[in-house]
C-alpha positions in Angstrom: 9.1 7.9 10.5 7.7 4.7 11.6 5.7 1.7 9.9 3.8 -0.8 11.7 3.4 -4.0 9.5 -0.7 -4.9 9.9 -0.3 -6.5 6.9 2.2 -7.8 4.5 1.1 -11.4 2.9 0.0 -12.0 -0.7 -3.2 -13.9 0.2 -5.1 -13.9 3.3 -4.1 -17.6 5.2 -4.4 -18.1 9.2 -1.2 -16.3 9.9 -0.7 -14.0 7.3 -2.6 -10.8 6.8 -3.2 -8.5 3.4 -1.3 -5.5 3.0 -1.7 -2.8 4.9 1.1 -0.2 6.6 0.4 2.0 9.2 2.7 5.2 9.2 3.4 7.5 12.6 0.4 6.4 13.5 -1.8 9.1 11.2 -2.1 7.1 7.8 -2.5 4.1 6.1 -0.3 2.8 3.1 -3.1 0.4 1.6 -5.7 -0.9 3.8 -6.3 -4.9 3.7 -5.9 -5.4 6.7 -6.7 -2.7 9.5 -9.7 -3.7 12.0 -8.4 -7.2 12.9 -4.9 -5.7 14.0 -5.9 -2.4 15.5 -7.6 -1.8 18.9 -10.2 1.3 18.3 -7.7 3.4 20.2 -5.5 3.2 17.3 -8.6 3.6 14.5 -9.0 6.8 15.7 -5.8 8.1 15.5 -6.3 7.3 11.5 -6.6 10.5 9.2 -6.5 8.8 5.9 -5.0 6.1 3.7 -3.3 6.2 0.4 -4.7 3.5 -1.8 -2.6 2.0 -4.4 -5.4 0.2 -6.2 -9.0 -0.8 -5.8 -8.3 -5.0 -5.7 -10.2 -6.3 -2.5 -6.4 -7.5 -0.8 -5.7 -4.1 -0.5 -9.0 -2.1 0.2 -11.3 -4.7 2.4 -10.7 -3.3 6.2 -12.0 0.0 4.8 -15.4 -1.0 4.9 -15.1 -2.6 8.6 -12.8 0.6 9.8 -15.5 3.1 8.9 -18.5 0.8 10.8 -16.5 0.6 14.1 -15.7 4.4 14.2 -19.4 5.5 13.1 -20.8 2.9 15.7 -18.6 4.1 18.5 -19.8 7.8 17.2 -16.4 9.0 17.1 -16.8 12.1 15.1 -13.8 10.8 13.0 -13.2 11.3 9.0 -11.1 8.9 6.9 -10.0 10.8 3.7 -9.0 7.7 1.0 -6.6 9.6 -1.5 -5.4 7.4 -5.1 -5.8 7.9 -8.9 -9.5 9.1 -10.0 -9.9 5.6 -11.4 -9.1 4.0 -8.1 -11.4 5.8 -5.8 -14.2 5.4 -9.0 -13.8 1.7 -8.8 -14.5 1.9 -4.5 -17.3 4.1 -4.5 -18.4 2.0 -7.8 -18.4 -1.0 -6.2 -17.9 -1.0 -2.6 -19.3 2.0 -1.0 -22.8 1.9 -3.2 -25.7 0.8 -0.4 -25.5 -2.3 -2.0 -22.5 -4.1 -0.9 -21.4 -2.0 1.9 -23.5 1.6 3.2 -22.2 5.0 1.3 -20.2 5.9 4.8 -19.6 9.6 2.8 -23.1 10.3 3.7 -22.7 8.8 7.5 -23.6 9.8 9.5 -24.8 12.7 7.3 -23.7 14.0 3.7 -22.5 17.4 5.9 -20.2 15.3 8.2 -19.6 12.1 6.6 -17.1 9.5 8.0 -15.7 8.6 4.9 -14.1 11.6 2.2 -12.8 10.7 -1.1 -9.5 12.9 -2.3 -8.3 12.6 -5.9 -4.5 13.1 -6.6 -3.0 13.0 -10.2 0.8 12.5 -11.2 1.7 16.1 -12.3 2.8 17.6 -8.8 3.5 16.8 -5.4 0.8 17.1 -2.6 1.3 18.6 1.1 -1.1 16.7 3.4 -0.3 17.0 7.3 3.0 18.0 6.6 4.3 14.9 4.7 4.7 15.3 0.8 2.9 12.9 -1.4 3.9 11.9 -5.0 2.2 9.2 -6.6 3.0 7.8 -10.1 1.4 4.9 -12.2 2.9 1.5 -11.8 1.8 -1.4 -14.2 -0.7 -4.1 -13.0 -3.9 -5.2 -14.0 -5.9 -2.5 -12.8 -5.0 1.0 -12.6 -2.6 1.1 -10.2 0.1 3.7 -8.6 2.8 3.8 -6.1 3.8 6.6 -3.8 6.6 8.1 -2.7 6.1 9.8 0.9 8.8 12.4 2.5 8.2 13.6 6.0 8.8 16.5 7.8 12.3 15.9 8.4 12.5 15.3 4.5 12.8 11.2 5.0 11.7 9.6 2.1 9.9 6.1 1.3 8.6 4.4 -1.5 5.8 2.2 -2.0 4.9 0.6 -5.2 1.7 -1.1 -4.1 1.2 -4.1 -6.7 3.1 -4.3 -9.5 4.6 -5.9 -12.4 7.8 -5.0 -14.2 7.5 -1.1 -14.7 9.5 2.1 -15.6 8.0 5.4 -14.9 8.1 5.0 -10.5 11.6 4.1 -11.2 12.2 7.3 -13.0 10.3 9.4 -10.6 11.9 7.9 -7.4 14.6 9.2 -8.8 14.2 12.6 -7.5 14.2 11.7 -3.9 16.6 10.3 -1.4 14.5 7.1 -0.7 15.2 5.1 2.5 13.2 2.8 2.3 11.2 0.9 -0.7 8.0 -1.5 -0.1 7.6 -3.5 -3.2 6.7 -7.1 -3.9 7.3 -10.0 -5.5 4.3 -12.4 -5.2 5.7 -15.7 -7.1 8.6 -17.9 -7.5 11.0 -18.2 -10.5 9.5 -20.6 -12.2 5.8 -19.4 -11.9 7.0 -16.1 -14.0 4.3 -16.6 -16.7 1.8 -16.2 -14.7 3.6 -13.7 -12.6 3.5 -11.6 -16.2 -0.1 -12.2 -17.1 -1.1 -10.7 -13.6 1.5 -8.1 -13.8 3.0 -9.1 -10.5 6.7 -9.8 -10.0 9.4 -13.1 -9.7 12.5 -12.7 -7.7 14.3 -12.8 -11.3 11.9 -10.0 -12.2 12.6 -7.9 -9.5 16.1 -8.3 -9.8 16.2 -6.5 -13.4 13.6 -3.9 -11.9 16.2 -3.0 -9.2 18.7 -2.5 -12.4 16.6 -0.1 -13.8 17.0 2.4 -10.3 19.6 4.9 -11.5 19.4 5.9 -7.5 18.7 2.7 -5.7 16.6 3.0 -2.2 19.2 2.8 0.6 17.2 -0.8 1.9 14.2 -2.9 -0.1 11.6 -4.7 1.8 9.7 -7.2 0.2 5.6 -7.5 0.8 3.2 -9.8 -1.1 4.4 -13.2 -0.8 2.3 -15.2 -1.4 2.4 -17.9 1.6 2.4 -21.1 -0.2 5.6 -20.1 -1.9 7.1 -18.2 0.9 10.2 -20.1 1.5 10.9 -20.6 -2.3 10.8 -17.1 -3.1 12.6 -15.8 0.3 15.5 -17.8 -1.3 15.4 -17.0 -4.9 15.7 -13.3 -3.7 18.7 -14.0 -1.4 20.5 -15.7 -4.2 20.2 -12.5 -6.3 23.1 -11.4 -3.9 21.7 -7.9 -2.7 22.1 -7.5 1.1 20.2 -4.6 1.6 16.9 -6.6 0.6 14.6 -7.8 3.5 11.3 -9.3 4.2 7.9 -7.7 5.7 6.4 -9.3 8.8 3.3 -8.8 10.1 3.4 -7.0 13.0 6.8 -5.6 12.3 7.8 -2.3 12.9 10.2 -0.1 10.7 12.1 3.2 12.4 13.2 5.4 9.8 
């Protein structure tokens, strides 16, 4: 498995892009950031994106993927799979012919550029050979994180956004996780507001990775928000866990 790093910051500064991960080439693990870092080569190798939640960091080069690939008439489909509520908040509010076109009636309602797939939390899904399993994670919005096992039955996990949480712990569980993607957006001593926005500390994250009765074999950390990067970069090294690393954009990750 590989992951390209288009995007990993927790705000959008000259430098740092929102998150997006693009995996083997074929899917997208959020999509903030996916036009401004992909030639249209690359677009079109794009089947569909797993989307964690519907905050505008983590959906807005959705809007400006679909208008390259329609106005290059490549034929191509994005299917954007998440929770019911997630994909009700994008077509809601994004997709509406108010902010941005319906694109799942473009070019035409028979072969549309843009397809919306609802998963739920009960059961795996097969899609292109790689098994899905998303579970709810706790943020302000709803919100889920995904665990994603290829072919070759190598496993990551991604939480999306999130605050201190239980039940992706507890489902992560079951597989023999690699690699997690999971954040930690503030410093140590900003964790009051880190709680009210259901976002994590490096404290925070430190008594989340006690609750992982089978701990990924490495964590890499995403959502940092750039004014703090250096602080927080340093609270989590003190935490002493040296399988823990940081996301770059334009990194890429061989599983």
């Amino acid at each position: 498995m590989i992951i390209k790093v288009l995007g990993a910051a927790g705000s959008e500064v000259p430098g740092h892009n929102c998150p997006a991960f693009l995996v083997d080439e074929t899917f997208l693990l959020d999509a903030g950031t996916v036009a401004l870092a992909l030639n249209i080569r690359e677009e079109r190798t794009l089947r569909w994106i797993l989307l964690s939640h519907a905050h505008l960091d983590h959906i807005k080069g959705i809007p400006f993927l679909l208008d390259n690939l329609v106005s290059r008439s490549t034929g191509n489909t994005i299917t954007v799979l998440g929770g019911k509520d997630v994909l009700g908040d994008l077509k809601k509010n994004i997709f509406n012919d108010r902010i941005w076109p319906d694109f799942a009636r473009i070019p035409s309602p028979g072969q549309p550029s843009l397809r919306y797939k609802i998963l739920g939390t009960a059961r795996p899904y097969e899609i292109d050979g790689y098994t899905i399993t998303m579970e709810k994670v706790d943020h302000t919005v709803p919100a889920y994180g995904y665990i994603v096992e290829d072919p070759e039955e190598t496993a990551i996990a991604y939480t999306g956004d999130t605050g201190p949480t239980d039940r992706f712990w507890k489902r992560m569980a079951d597989y023999d996780v690699k690699v997690l993607i999971t954040e930690t957006s503030f410093p140590n001593r900003m964790e009051k507001l880190a709680l009210a926005s259901k976002h994590l500390t490096p404290a925070l994250l430190g008594k989340e990775i006690g609750k992982m009765s089978r701990p990924p074999r490495q964590i890499r950390i995403m959502h940092l928000k750039p004014q703090f990067l250096q602080e927080i970069e340093s609270e989590i090294r003190a935490l002493g866990h040296d399988n823990i690393g940081f996301l770059k954009d334009g990194e890429v990750i061989r599983i």
